[in-house]
C-alpha positions in Angstrom: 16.9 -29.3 -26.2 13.3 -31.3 -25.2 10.1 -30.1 -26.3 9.4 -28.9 -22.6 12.8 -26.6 -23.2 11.2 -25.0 -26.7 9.7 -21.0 -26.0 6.6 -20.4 -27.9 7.8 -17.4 -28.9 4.4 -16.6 -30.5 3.0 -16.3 -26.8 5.4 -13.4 -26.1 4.2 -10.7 -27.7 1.4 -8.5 -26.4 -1.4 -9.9 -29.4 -0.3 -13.5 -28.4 -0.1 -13.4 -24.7 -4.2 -12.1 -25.2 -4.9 -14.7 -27.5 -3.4 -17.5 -25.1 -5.5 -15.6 -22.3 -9.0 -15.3 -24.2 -8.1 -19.7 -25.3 -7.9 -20.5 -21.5 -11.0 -17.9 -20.5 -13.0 -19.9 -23.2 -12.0 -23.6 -21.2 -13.7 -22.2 -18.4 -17.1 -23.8 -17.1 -19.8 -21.1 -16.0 -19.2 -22.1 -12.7 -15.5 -21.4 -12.8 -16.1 -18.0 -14.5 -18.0 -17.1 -11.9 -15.8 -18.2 -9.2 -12.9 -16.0 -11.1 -15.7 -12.9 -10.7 -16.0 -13.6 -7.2 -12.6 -14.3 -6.3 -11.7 -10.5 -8.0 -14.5 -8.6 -5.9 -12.9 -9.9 -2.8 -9.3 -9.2 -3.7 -10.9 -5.8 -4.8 -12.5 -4.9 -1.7 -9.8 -6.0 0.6 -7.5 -3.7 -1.2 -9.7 -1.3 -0.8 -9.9 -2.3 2.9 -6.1 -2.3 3.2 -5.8 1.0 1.5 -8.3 2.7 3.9 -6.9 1.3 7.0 -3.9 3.4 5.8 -4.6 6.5 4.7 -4.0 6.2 1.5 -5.9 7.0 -2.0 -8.6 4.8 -3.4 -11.0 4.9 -6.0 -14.2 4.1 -4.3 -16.3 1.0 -6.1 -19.8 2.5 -5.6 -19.0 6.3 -6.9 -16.2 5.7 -9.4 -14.9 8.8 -7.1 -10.7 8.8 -5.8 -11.2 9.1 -2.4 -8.4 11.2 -0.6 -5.5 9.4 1.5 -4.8 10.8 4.6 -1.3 10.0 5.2 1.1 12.0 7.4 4.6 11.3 6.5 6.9 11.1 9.8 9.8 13.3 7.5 7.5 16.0 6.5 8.9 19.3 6.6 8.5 21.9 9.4 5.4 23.7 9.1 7.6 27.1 9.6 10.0 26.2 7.3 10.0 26.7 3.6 11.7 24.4 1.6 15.4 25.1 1.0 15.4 27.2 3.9 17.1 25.6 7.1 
């Protein structure tokens, strides 16, 4: 087995996976940070975006509020009908 082939099995557990993380965060220029930042706000609001579109639950950015979906589910049941009841 190669050193590329060796598991640093210290990075595997939930204290050393953050660790690793915070070691790479710290290697980061300003610039990049900020790029990161930026680059999270857009994946943010085109979730958001994508969840709208279809109906479904979000919690909205500005009010910290969950927003309701609106879905209607092509199987929902009759609105006569009671469940268990055919």
């Amino acid at each position: 087995m190669n050193d590329e082939d060796r598991i640093d099995w210290s990075l595997t557990t939930w204290e050393g996976s953050r660790r690793a993380q915070l070691r790479d965060a710290m290697k980061l220029t300003l610039t990049e940070k900020w790029q990161a930042v930026e680059e999270m706000a857009d994946w943010a609001r085109a979730t958001i975006a994508w969840r709208r579109a279809r109906g479904l639950p979000y919690i909205d950015p500005y009010t910290g509020e969950q927003v309701s979906g609106t879905v209607v589910r092509e199987d929902a049941p009759n609105e006569t009908s009671s469940p268990g009841n055919s």
